[in-house]
C-alpha positions, 0 to 999 in steps of 0.5 A, spaced: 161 439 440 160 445 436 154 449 433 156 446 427 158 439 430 165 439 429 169 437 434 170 442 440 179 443 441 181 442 449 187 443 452 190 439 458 195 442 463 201 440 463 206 443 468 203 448 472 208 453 471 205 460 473 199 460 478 196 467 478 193 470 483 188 476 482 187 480 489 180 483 488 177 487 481 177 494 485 181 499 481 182 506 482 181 505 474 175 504 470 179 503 463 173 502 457 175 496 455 178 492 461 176 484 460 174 484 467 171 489 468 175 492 473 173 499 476 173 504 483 166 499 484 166 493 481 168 488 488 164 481 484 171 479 485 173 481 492 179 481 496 185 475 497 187 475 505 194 473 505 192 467 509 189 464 503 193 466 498 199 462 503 195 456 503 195 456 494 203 458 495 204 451 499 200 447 494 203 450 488 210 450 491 209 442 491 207 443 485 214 446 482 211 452 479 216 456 477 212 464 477 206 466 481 203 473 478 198 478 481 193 481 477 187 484 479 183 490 479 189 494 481 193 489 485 195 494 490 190 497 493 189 489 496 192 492 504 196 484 504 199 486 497 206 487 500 205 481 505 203 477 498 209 479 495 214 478 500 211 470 501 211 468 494 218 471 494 221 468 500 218 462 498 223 462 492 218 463 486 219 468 481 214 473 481 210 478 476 206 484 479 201 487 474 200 494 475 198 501 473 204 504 477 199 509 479 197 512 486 195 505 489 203 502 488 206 509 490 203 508 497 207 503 498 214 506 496 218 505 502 216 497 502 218 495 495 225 499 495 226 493 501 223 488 497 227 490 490 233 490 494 232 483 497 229 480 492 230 484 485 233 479 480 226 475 481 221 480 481 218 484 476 213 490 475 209 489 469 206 496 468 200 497 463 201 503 458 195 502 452 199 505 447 206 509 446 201 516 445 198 519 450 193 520 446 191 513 445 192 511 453 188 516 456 182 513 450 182 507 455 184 510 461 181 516 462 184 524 463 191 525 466 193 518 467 198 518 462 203 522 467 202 518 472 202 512 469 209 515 466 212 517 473 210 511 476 214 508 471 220 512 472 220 511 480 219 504 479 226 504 473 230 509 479 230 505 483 232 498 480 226 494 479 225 490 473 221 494 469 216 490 463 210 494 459 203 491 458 201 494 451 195 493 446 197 493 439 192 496 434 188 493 428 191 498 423 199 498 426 203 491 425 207 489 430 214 491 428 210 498 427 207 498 435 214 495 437 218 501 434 214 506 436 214 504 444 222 503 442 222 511 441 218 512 447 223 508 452 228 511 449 225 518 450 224 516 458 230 514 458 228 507 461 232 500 460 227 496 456 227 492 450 222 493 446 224 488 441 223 482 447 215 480 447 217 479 455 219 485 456 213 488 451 207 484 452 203 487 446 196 484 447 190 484 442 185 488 442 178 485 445 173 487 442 167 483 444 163 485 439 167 482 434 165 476 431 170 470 432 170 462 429 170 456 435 176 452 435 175 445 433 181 439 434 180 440 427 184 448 428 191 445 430 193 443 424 190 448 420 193 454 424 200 451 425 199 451 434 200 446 440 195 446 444 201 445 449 202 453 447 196 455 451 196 459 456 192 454 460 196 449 459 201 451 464 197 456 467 190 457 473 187 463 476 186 464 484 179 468 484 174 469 490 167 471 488 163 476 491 159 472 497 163 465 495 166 463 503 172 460 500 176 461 493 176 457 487 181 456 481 179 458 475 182 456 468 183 463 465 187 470 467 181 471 461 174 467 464 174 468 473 166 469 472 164 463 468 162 457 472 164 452 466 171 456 468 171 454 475 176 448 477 174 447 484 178 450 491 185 446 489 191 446 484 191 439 484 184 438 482 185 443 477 187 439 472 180 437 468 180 439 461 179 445 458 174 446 452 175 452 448 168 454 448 168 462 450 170 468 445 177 470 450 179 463 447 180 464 440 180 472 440 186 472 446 190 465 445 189 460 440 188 466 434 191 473 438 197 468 440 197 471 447 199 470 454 199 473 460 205 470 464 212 472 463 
């Protein structure tokens, strides 16, 4: 229920169509305003092996999940992050890799133009540029990471991989402005993307967590027009392994790996419990902001 006695909304997962994987929030980064709080010395989610992640492709395989995504922290400073790759890839899953394109990808370039080269029609790097200004970008990123960010992203399109760009749209600009005003900057670049394509722009809402927000009630699906299906944990769970924890646990959320309401046991399969809509991430990413993170 809610503060105000209303019944509380939930969703059921249905089909578990991406199960992502987050390597550990260690990140050569520390952006201000990082929901997971990731950072050079943040390791309250450590490093994935590579035998624990296999055992996770194995069920979400029987499973038929379709897309396996990786995030972090930076997921390439996790060392079994190419063997990560290469497993799911083998495996025949679809595969999405959230980066900051920066030094900790770069030091694997020989490998990943291998595995562009074997597996490029079933991979893409999502790459996070906060704005289509540097100006903007490096407000969250920090001091000279706009060129780096932009490099990488170059290296990456040089060399054929399937290139898509995680984005914040601002609360003063709509989003046919944000859209054109990264349209320009492709175009600058020289990149193939479409900026027009939200899986090729992933333009997120701000989270700001300061900010106010209403509970979701059953009551909201009507009002607001949604499917409870459209959420992103109806299709979607979150491999993390907690600092100190002796094995990993399945999380509902991309958005909550902290929250013990969150956490769904050590299976994919028992993963299937209801999900209450009872964190802020809630109604301020997915069921008002209309977000997801899968591809």
């Amino acid at each position: 229920m809610t503060a105000k006695g209303e019944r509380r909304a939930h969703v059921e997962l249905g089909r578990l169509d991406t199960l992502w994987i987050n390597t550990g929030t260690l990140c050569n980064l520390a952006c201000k305003s990082c929901y997971i709080e990731s950072s050079p010395t943040n390791d309250a989610l450590v490093y994935l092996t590579l035998a624990e992640v296999d055992a996770y492709l194995d069920e979400a395989e029987a499973l038929g999940t379709r897309e396996i995504g990786f995030t972090g922290g930076e997921p390439f400073m996790n060392r079994d992050m190419i063997g990560m790759m290469r497993s799911a890839l083998a495996r025949g899953f679809e595969v999405l890799v959230l980066t900051n394109a920066m030094r900790p990808m770069r030091r694997f370039e020989e490998q990943l133009k291998a595995i562009v080269l074997e597996h490029g029609e079933r991979l893409t790097m999502r790459v996070s540029l906060d704005h289509y200004t540097k100006a903007v970008h490096e407000a969250e990123r920090g001091a000279r990471t706009w060129e780096k960010a932009v490099d990488g992203l170059k290296w990456l399109s040089d060399h054929g991989f399937r290139i898509a760009i995680a984005g914040r749209r601002l609360g003063k600009e709509s989003e046919a402005e944000a859209r054109h005003g990264y349209a320009r900057l492709f175009m600058e670049l020289g990149l193939r993307i479409e900026a027009a394509d939200p899986s090729r722009l992933v333009l997120f809402p701000e989270m700001d967590a300061s900010a106010d927000v209403p509970e979701i009630t059953e009551a909201c699906w009507g009002i607001l027009k949604l499917s409870p299906g459209a959420m992103m944990c109806a299709s979607s769970r979150m491999i993390v392994k907690r600092k100190g924890a002796e094995r990993p646990v399945v999380a509902a959320c991309t958005l909550l790996p902290y929250d013990d309401q969150f956490a769904m046991g050590e299976t994919l399969t028992g993963s299937r419990t209801k999900v209450m809509l009872n964190h802020p991430h809630c109604a301020r990413f997915c069921v008002l902001g209309g977000a997801s993170c899968s591809g």
